[in-house]
N, C-alpha and C positions, 0 to 999 in steps of 0.2 A: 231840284228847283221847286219853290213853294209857288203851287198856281193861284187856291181859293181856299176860301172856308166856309162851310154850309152854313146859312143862316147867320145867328144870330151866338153863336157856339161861343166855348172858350177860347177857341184858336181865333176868333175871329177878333178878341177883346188884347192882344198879347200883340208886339213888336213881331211886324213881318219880316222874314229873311229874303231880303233882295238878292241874293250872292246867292251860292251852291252851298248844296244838302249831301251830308256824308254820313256813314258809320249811323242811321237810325237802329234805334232798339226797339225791339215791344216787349212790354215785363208783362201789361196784364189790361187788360178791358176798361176796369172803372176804377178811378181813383180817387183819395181825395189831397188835393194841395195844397200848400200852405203857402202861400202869397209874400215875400219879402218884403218889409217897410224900411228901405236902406237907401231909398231914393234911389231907384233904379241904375246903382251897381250890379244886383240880384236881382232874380226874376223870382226866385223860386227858395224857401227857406226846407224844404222838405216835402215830399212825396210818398203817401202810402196808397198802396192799390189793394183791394178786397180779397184777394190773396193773404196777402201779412206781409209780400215785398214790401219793405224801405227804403227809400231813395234818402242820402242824407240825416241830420242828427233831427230827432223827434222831439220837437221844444213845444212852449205855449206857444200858442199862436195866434196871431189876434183876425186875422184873413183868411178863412180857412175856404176852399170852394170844394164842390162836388161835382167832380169832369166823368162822365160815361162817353159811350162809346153811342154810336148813332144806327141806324138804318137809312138806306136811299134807296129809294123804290121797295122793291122786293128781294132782291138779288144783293146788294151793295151792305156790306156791313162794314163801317167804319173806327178805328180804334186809334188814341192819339200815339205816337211812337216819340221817344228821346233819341232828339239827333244833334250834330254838329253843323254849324251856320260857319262857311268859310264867303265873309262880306269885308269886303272895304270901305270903314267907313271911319268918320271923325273921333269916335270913339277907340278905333282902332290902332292897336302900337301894337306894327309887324316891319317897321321900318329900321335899316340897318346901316350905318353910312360906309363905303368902302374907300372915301378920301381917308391917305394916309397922315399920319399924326408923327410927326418928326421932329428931331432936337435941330440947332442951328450951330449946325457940326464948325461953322464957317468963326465962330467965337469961341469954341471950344467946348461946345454946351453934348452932356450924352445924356441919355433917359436914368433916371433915378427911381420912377414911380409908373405902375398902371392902374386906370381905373376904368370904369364905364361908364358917362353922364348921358341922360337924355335934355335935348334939346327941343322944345316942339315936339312934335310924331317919332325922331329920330333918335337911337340908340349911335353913340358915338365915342369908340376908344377917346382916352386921354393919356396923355405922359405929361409927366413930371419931368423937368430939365434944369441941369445944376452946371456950373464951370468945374471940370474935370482938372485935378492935379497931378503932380507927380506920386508915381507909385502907388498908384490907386487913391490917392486922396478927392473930398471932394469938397468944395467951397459951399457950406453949408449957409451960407447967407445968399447964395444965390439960386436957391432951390425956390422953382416956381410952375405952377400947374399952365399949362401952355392951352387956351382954350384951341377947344377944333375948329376949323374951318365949317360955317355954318351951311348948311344945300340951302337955300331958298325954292320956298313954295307956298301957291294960294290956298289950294285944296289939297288935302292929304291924297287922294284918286289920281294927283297929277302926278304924285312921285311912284306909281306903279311902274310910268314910260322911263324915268330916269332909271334907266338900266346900265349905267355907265359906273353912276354915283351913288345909289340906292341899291341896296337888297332886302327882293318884299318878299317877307315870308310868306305862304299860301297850304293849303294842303301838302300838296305835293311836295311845294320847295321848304321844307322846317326840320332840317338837321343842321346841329353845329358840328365841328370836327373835334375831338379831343386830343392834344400835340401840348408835344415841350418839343422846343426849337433851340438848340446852343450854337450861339456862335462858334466859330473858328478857333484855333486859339491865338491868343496876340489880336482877336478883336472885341469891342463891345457893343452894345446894343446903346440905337440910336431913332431908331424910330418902330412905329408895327402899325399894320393895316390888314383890315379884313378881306377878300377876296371870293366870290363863286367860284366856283370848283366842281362841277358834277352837280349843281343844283345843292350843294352843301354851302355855309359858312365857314370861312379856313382862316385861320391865320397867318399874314406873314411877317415875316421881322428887319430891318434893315442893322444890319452889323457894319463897323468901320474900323480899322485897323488902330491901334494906341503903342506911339512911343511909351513904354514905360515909365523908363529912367524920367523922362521929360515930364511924360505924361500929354501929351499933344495928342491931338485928335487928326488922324492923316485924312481931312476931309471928303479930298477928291477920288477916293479908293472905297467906297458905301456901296456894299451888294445889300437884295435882297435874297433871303432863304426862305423855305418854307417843306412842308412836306404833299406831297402830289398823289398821295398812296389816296383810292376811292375804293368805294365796296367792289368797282370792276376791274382792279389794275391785279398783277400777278400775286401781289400781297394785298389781299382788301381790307377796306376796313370793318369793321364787327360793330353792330350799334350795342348799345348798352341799353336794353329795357327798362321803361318807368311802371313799375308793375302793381297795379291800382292807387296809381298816387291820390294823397289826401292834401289838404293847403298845406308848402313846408314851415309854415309860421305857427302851425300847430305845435311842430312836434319840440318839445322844451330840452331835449339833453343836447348834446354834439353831436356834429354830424361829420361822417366819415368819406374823405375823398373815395372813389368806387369808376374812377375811370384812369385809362394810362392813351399811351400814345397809339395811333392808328385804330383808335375807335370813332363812337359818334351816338350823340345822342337826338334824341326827336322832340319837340316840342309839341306837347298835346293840349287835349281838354283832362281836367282832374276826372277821378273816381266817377262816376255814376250813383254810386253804392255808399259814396264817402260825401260827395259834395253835389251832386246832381248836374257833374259835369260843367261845372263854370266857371274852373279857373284853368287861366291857362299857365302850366309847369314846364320846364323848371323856372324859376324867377331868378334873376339878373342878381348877380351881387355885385353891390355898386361902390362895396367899400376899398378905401385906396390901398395897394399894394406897394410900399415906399418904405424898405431897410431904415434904419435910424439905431446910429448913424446913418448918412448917405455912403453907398460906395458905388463901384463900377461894377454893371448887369453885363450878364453875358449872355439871357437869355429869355426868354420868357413861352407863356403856351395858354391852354385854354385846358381846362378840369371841369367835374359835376362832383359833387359833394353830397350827401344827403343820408336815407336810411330808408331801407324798405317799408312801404307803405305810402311815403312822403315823397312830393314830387323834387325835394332839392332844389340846388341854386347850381346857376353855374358861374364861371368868373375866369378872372385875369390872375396868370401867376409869375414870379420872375422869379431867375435864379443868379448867382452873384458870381464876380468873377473869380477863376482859380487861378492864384497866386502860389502854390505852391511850386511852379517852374522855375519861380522869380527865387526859391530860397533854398533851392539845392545847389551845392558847388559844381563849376562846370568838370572837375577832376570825377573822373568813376571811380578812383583808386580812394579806399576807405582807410582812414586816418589807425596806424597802430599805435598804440601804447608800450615801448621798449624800456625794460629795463635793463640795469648792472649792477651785479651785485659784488662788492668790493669786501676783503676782510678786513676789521676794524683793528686798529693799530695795537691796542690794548689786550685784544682777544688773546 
C-alpha cells in the first residue's frame, strides 16, 4: 500500500497507486528516467541506473530526470523500487462478462463464428448465428454476429460487486484456462460462456442434438459442457509461463500456438528489462473465428499463441463437425471384387 512521499521528491510528482502494491524490485540507488510524451498511456520511456542496468529500449529523449535515492534522519536510507499497482480504476480493463452468448436454437439458428468484443470496461464472447440445413448445410445469407447482452453500469468500481455477472481480474484472480471442448457426437455447438472456476476464467459450451438428414435443431435437448480439471483436482492443471514477455505487437514473424488442453495461463505486467513493466500480456485476439464457407461447429476452446520472449495473445477457437459417420456404409462387410474367367470360343 503507498502511504507518502518525502517532500517534494519524484515519487511525489508521479500518479499515486490507491490500490495494492506487489512484486516491487530494487535494481539500483540512483537513476536516470526518461519521462514518456504519449499522453499518459506511458509513464516511463526507459530507465538507466548508475550501475549500466537498463530498464527498457534506450532512445532520445526529450524528458530526461535525475531520481537518487534520499536519506531520513540519520538511520533511514531511501531508494525508489519498480512495483506492480493492482487499482481499479476507469482506466482499468480487468472486466470479463460471464452472461452467456447463445444461438436461437428455437428458429433453427447454431453458432457459426467466435470472437471477443469489448463493450465499455467489459470483455464479451460473441457468436455468429446462421439457419442450419440439411446435412450440414448452412444458409449463408442468414449469418449474422448476434450482439451480447450488455451488464449496465455507472462506475467501473461498481462492477467489482457484480459477481454473478462480471469477472474482475485482480492479482490473485488472472488465469485463463486453456481447453478445447467437442461436443458429443450427433451434436453441435450452439452457444459458450465464460465461467469462475477456482478463481480461473473457463470456458463453457452449450451443444444440441441435430437431425441430420433434416438438419433440424432438437432445441429442447441443449446441455452445457465444460472441463472442471483446476491446478487442485486429481489431474491439475499446469500453467504455461510468460517468461520475460516484451509487447506481442513487437515481434513481426508468426506466432506459434504453445498451449493444449488442461493448462492455463496468467496475465501479468511485461518485462521490466524489455518494457519497464507496463503492459499488460497476453492481449486479447479479437479477430473473428467464422469457417467460410459457413458449416456446423462442434466445438470450440480457448489457446495462447505467441513466441518466447513476447507476451502473445490469447483467443477463441472452433472446430467443425465430423461428418465422416454420415458417409460410411452401415454394412461392415467390405465390398469384393469377383471375377470369372471363361475360355474364349475361338481359342
Amino acid at each position: 500500500e503507498s502511504k507518502s512521499c518525502y517532500k517534494d521528491l519524484f515519487c511525489a510528482k508521479q500518479p499515486k497507486c490507491n490500490g495494492r502494491i506487489f512484486d516491487c524490485q530494487f535494481f539500483h540507488a540512483d537513476a536516470w528516467v526518461c519521462m514518456a510524451g504519449d499522453g499518459g498511456a506511458r509513464r516511463y520511456d526507459w530507465v538507466e541506473y548508475e550501475d549500466g542496468t537498463l530498464l527498457g529500449n534506450k532512445g532520445t529523449c526529450v524528458n530526461k530526470i535525475k531520481v537518487d535515492s534520499w536519506w531520513r534522519y540519520i538511520f533511514w536510507h531511501c531508494s525508489y523500487c519498480l512495483c506492480k499497482c493492482d487499482e481499479v480504476t476507469e482506466d482499468s480493463d480487468r472486466f470479463w462478462s460471464l452472461l452467456p452468448a447463445v444461438a436461437d436454437t428455437t428458429q433453427n439458428k447454431i453458432v457459426t463464428g467466435l470472437r471477443f468484443v469489448k463493450r465499455g470496461k467489459i470483455v464479451y464472447p460473441q457468436i455468429e448465428q446462421a439457419t442450419a440445413l440439411s446435412e450440414g448445410g448452412i444458409d449463408e445469407t442468414t449469418r449474422t454476429w448476434v450482439e451480447p447482452n450488455q451488464i449496465a453500469y455507472s462506475d467501473a468500481r461498481n462492477l467489482t460487486k457484480n459477481t454473478g455477472s462480471v469477472f474482475t481480474m485482480s492479482y490473485e484472480q488472472r488465469a485463463m484456462d486453456m481447453d478445447t471442448l467437442t461436443a458429443p457426437e450427433g451434436h453441435v455447438l450452439t452457444g459458450v460462456k465464460l465461467r469462475n472456476i477456482g478463481g480461473h476464467l473457463n470456458l463453457e459450451i452449450q451443444v444440441t442434438p441435430m437431425e441430420f438428414t433434416a438438419g433440424n435443431v432438437v432445441s429442447d435437448r441443449s446441455t452445457w459442457i465444460a472441463n472442471d480439471n483446476t491446478p487442485a483436482t486429481d489431474k491439475p492443471r499446469t500453467l504455461v509461463p510468460i517468461i520475460m514477455p516484451d509487447i506481442p505487437t513487437k515481434f513481426a514473424g508468426p506466432n506459434t500456438v504453445d498451449t493444449t488442453t488442461d493448462q492455463f495461463i496468467q496475465f501479468d505486467a511485461s518485462s521490466a528489462h524489455k518494457d519497464v513493466s507496463q503492459t499488460t500480456v497476453p492481449f486479447i485476439d479479437a479477430q473473428p473465428v467464422a469457417p467460410t464457407p459457413a458449416t456446423w461447429l462442434a466445438g470450440a476452446g480457448l489457446y495462447h499463441k505467441g513466441r518466447v520472449g513476447y507476451g502473445g495473445f490469447v483467443g477463441l477457437k472452433v472446430s467443425t463437425y465430423d461428418f465422416s459417420r454420415h458417409l460410411i456404409p452401415d454394412s461392415q462387410e467390405r465390398p469384393v471384387l469377383r471375377y470369372e474367367f471363361v475360355k474364349a470360343e475361338d481359342a
